[in-house]
C-alpha positions as CSV (number, residue, x, y, z in Angstrom):
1,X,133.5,41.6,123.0
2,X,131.9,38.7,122.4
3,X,133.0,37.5,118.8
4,X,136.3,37.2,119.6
5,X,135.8,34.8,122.7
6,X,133.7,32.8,120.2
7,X,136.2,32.8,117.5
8,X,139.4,32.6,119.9
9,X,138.5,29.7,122.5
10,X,135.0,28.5,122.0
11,X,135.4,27.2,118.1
12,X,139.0,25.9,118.5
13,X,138.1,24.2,121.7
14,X,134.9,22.7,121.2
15,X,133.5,23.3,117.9
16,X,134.8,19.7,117.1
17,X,131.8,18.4,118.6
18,X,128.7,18.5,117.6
19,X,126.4,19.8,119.4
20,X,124.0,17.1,120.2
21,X,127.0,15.3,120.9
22,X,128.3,17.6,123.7
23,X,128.5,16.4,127.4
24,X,128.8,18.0,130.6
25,X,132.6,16.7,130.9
26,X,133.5,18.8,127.6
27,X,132.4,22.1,129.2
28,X,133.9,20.5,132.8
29,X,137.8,20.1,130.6
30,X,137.2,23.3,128.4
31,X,137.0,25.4,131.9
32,X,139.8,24.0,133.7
33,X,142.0,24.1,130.4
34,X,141.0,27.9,130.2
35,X,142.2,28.0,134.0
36,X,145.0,26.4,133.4
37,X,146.0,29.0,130.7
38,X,145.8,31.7,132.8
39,X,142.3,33.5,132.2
40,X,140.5,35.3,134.9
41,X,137.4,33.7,136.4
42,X,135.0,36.0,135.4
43,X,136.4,36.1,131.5
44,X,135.8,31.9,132.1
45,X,132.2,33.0,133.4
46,X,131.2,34.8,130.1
47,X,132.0,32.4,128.1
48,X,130.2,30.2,129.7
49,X,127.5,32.3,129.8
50,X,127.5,32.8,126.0
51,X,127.8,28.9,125.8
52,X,124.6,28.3,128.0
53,X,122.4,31.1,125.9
54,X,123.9,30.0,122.6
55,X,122.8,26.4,123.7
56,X,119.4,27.3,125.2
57,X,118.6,28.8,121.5
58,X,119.3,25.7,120.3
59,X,117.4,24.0,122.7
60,X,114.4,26.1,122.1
61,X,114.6,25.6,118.1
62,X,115.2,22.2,118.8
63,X,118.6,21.3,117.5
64,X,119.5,19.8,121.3
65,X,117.8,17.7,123.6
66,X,119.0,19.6,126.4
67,X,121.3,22.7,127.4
68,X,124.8,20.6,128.6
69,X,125.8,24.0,130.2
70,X,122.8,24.0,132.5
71,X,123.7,20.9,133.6
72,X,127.2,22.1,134.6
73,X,128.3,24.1,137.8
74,X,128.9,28.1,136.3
75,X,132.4,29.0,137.2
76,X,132.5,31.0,139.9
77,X,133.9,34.7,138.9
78,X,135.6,37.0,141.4
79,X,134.1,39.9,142.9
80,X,135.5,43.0,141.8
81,X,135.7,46.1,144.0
82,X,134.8,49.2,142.6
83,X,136.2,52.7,143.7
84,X,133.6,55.6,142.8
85,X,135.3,58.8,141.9
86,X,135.4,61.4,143.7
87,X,133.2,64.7,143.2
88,X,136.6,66.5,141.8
89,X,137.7,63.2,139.8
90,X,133.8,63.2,138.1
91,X,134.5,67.1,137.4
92,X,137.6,66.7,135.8
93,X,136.7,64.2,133.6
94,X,133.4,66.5,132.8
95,X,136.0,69.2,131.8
96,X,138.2,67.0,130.0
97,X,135.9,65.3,128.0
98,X,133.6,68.8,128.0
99,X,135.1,71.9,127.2
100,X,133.5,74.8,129.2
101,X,130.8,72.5,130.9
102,X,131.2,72.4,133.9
103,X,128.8,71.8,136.7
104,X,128.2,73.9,139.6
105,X,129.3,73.2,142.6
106,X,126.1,71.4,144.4
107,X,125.1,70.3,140.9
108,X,126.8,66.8,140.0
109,X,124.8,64.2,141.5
110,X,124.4,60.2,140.5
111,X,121.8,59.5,138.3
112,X,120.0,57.9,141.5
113,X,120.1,61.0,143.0
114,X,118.6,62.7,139.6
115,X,115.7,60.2,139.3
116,X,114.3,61.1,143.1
117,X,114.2,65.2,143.3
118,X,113.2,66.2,146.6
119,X,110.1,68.3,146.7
């Protein structure tokens, strides 16, 4: 998952520059261009976020003077709402994906649920 955002739209778009070269404003154009072609914010976060780590090694090993992406506001990604499944949802996907195991009614539980047994 990550590779290809590397190979796809970080190295076209900015692998021009080298890396004690880069400024805020490159990370500031390379966002709004990925806006602009239509990727969701939080796709726009991760590679940003594989941008910052990437330059904080570099940082740290002393290739860069500083980490440009820290100095850059992260984009902001959208929250995403999550629907748990359903007790008969989670079993069928038990019995789908396990033949003849199926749990007992009473029996599936979330993993929270799992880690604190009541005495």
């Amino acid at each position: 998952m990550l590779a290809p955002k590397v190979r796809h739209r970080i190295i076209p778009n900015l692998g021009r520059h080298r890396l004690d070269w880069l400024q805020p404003e490159h990370l500031d154009a390379f966002y709004t261009k990925l806006a602009a072609e239509g990727l969701k914010p939080n796709t726009i976060l991760q590679i940003h976020r594989i941008i910052s780590r990437a330059l904080k090694i570099a940082w740290k090993r002393g290739k860069v003077t500083r980490n440009v992406a820290s100095l850059v506001d992260a984009p902001i990604g959208e929250d995403v709402d999550i629907e748990p499944l359903t007790q008969h949802e989670a079993r069928q996907i038990l019995k789908a994906r396990l033949p003849g195991a199926t749990a007992p009614a009473g029996q599936l539980r979330s993993r929270s649920a799992s880690a604190n047994p009541k005495h």
